[in-house]
C-alpha positions in Angstrom: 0.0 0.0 0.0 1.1 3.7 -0.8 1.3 6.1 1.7 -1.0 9.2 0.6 0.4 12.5 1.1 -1.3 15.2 2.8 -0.7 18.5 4.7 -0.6 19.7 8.2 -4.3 20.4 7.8 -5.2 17.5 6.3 -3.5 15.1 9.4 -5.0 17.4 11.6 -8.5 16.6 9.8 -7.6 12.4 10.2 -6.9 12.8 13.9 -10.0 14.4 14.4 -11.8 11.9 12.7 -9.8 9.2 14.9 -11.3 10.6 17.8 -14.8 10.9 17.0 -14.8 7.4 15.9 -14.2 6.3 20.0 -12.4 3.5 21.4 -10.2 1.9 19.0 -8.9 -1.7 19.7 -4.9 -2.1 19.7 -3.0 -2.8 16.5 -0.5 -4.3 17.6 -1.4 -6.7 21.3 1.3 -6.6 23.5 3.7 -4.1 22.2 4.9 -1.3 24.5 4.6 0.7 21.7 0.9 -0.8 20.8 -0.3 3.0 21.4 1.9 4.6 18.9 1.8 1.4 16.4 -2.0 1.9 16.4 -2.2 5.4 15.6 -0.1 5.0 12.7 -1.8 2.1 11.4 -4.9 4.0 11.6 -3.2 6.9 9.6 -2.0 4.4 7.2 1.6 5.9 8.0 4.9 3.8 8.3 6.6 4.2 11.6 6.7 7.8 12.8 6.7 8.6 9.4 4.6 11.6 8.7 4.1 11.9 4.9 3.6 15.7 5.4 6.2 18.9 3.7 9.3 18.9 5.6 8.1 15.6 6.9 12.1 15.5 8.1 11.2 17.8 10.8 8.1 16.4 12.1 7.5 13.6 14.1 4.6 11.6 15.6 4.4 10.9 19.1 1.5 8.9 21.2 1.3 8.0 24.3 -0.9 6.4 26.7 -2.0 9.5 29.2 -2.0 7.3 32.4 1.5 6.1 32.0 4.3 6.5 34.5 6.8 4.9 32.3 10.2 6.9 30.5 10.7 7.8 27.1 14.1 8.0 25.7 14.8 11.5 24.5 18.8 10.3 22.7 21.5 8.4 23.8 24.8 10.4 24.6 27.9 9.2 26.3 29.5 12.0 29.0 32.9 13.3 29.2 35.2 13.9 29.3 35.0 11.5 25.7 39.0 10.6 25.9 38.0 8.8 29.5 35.7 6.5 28.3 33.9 7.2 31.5 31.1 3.9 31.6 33.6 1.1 30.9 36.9 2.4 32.7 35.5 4.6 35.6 31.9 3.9 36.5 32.0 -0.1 36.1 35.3 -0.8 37.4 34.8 1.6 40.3 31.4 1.7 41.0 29.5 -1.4 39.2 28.3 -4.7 40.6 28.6 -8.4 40.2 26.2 -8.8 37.3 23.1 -11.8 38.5 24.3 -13.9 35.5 27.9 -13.4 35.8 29.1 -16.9 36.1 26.2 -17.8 34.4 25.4 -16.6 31.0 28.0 -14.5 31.4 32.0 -15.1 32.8 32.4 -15.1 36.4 33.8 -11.3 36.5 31.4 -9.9 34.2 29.9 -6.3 36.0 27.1 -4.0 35.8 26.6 -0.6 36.2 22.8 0.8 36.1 21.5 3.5 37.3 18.4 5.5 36.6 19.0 9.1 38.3 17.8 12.8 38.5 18.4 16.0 39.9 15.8 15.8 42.7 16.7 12.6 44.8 19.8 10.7 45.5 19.6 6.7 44.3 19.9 4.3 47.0 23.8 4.0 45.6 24.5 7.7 46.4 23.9 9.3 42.7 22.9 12.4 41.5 22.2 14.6 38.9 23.3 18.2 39.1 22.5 20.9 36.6 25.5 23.3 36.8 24.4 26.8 35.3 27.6 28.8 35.8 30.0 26.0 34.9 27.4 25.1 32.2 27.4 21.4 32.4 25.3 18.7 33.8 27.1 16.6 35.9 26.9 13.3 37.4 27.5 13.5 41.0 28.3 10.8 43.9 28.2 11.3 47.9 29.0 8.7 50.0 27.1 9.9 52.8 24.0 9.0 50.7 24.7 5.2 50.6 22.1 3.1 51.4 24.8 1.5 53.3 22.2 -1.6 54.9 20.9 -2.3 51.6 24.2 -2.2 49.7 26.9 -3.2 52.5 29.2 -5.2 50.3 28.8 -2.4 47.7 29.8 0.3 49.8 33.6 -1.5 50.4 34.3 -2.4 47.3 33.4 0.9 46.1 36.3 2.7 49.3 38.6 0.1 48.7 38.8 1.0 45.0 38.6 4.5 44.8 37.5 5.8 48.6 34.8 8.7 49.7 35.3 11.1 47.4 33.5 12.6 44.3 34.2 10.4 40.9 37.0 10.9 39.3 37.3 12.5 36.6 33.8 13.5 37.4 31.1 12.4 34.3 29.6 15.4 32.5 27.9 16.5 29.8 28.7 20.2 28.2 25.2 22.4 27.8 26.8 23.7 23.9 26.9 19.5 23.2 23.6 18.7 24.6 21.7 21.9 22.9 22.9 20.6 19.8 22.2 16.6 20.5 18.8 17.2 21.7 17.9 20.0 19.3 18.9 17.7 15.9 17.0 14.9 18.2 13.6 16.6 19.5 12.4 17.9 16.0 8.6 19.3 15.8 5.4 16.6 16.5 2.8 16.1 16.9 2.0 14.7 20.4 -1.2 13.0 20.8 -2.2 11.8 24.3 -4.5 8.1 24.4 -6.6 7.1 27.1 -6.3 3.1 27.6 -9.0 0.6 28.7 -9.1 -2.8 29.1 -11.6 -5.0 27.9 -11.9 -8.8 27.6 -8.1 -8.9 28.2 -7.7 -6.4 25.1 -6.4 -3.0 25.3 -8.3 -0.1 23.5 -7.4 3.7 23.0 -9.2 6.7 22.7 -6.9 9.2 20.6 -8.4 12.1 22.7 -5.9 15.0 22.6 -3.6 16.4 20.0 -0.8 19.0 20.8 1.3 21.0 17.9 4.8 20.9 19.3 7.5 23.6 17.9 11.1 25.2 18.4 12.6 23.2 20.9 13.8 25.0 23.8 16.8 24.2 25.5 16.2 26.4 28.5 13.1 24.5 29.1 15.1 21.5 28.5 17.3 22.4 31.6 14.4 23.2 33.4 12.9 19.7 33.1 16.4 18.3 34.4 16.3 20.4 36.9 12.4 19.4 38.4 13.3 16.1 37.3 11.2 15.1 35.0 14.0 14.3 33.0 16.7 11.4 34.0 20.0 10.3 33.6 20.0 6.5 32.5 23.3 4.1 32.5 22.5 0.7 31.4 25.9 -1.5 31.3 28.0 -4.2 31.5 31.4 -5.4 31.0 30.6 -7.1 27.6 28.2 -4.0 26.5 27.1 -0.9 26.8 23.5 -0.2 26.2 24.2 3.5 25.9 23.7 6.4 28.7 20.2 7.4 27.9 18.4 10.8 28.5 14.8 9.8 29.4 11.9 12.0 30.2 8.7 11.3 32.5 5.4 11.3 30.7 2.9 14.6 30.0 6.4 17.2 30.0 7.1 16.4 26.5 5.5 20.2 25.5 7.8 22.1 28.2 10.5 21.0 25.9 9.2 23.2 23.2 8.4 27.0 22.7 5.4 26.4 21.3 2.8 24.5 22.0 -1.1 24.6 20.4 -4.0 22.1 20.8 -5.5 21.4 17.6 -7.6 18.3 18.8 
């Protein structure tokens, strides 16, 4: 099948007549993305494809409006780069036995994951730290935040290797870097916001709410770090690196933008 072109207006027009049609089974049953999946099966669209002008710059985004779960914004691995911060500092220093190592995996394979933002400390003693006048957002550990019941063993490996202090050399990421990773990443969308039922084991949507999102705005970028609604996410281990992932929490996907204008 061909994917028909249309304009702005015209997508605008097919949402609209998404909603009014109601509840909508899934598409696709049992796919974290089944929300996003659906809607673009309904628009007859290939994957967050928008056959629209520019289409390069637009993007489609749905989401399930009750969910608590992240979204990955881009990957980006901190500096300084010549370091190789995950694999030389973070796992040798401050990683963990990985549960399979041994197993499906040799006996000294390690893991490093953390999911962390600006407004609490993990149970580890990490942190993330928007630095305005230095102009980088750092990744920050304090000893005195340990968990240090819960993570004993941890703990002295973690002194014995490297002691007390702040990591060394400290992980950051540059604000110039970032404004251009996220701004070539977060191009303009349209954001549409699904309620979810369940029926007879089978999920349905109702395509509700449709948002014009445009001119990303780094400020408000910082902003969500700094409330954080957006998270610092290592997922590693010796053999592989998943990649350090910026994630943000559902429903703040319009504070990243300068402009923002219901149209459903």
């Amino acid at each position: 099948m061909t994917t028909p072109l249309f304009s702005k207006a015209d997508l605008i027009e097919k949402l609209q007549a998404i909603k009014n049609k109601g509840w909508m089974k899934t598409q696709r049953p049992g796919n974290d993305g089944a929300v996003g999946n659906t809607l673009e099966d309904l628009l007859e669209i290939k994957e967050n494809n928008l056959p629209i002008p520019n289409a390069a710059e637009w993007e489609l985004k749905a989401q399930r409006a009750s969910t608590s779960s992240l979204t990955t914004l881009f990957h980006m691995e901190p500096s300084p780069q010549g370091a190789n911060i995950v694999p030389s500092v973070l796992l040798p220093h401050y990683g963990w036995k990985h549960q399979e190592a041994g197993k499906k995996y040799p006996k000294t394979e390690r893991s490093f994951r953390s999911t962390t933002s600006s407004t609490n400390y993990t149970d580890r003693g990490f942190i993330v730290v928007v630095d305005r006048k230095e102009e980088k957002v750092k990744f920050s550990f304090d000893a005195s935040k340990v968990n240090r019941k819960r993570h004993a063993k941890w703990f002295k490996s973690v002194v014995k290797a490297v002691g007390l202090g702040e990591i060394n050399p400290q992980p950051y990421w540059g604000f110039k870097d970032l404004m251009y990773k996220a701004g070539s990443k977060l191009k303009n969308s349209f954001y549409v916001l699904a309620k979810n039922k369940w029926e007879n084991d089978e999920e349905y949507f109702l395509f509700d709410e449709v948002d014009i999102l445009t001119d990303f705005n780094f400020d408000g970028f910082l902003n969500c770090l700094e409330k954080g609604y957006i998270l610092i996410d290592y997922d590693a281990r010796t053999g592989h690196n998943h990649g350090t992932k910026f994630r943000i929490r559902q429903n703040h996907w319009p504070e990243l933008y300068k402009n923002c204008v219901k149209v459903v």
